[in-house]
LUMSETOR-121881 format. One record per residue (C-alpha): z, x, y; residue in three letters. Coordinates in steps of 0.25 Angstrom, whole numbers, padded with zeros to 4 digits, always signed. Each point is the difference from the previous one (the first is absolute). Layout:
N
ZXYALA;...
END
This chain:
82
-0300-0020+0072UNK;+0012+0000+0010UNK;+0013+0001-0003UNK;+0004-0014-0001UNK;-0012-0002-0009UNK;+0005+0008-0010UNK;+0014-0006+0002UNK;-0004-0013-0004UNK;-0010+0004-0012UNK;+0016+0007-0003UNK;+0005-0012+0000UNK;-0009-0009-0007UNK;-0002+0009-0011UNK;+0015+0003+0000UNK;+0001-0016+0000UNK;-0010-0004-0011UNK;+0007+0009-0009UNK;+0014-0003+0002UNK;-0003-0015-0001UNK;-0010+0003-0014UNK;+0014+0006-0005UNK;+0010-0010+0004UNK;+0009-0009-0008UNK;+0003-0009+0012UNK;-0009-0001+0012UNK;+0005+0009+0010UNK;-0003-0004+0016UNK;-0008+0005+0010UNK;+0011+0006+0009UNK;+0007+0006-0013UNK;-0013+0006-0005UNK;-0001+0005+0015UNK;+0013+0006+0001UNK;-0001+0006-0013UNK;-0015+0007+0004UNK;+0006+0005+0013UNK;+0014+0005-0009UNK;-0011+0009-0006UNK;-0009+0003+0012UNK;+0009+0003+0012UNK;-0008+0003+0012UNK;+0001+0015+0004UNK;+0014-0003+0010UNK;+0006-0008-0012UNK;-0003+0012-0010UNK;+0005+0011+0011UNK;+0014-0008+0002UNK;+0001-0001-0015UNK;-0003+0015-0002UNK;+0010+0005+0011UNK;+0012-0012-0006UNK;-0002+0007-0015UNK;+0000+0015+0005UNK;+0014-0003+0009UNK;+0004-0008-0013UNK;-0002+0013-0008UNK;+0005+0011+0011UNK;+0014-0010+0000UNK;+0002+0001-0015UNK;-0003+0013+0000UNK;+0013+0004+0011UNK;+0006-0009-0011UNK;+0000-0014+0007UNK;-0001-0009-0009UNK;+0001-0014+0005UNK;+0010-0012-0001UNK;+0003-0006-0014UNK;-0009-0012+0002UNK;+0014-0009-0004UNK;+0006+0006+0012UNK;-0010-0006+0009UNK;-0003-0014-0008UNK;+0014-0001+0003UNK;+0003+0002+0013UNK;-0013-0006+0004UNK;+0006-0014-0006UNK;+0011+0004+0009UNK;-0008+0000+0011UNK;-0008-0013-0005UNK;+0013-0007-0002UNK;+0000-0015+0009UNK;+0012-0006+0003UNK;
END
């Protein structure tokens, strides 16, 4: 079975059951998203790897990031249309 085979019996099964457990009908792009939310490709998962581990070296020399206020608020500074 190649590769893209196995994707796609991923993703139906992933699909029959998300849709056996739903309230309200979710669509196929949203079911897709959410499949490929929990099975990056090989590149997808690296990036995600390497953003965490920078993430955790930058709190651990004590960055700690923006209050998330501080940024909502300049960022409807920046949004502002006159």
């Amino acid at each position: 079975m190649t590769t893209t085979e196995q994707d796609l019996e991923s993703f139906v099964q992933f699909a029959r059951t998300r849709l056996a457990a739903a309230e309200v009908e979710p669509s196929l792009d949203e079911l897709f998203d959410l499949w490929r939310i929990e099975n990056p490709d090989d590149e997808d998962y690296a990036e995600n790897v390497a953003a965490i581990a920078e993430a955790i070296r930058d709190f651990k020399v004590g960055d700690r990031g923006r209050p998330a206020g501080e940024l909502s608020r300049e960022l409807r500074e920046a949004t502002t249309f006159e």
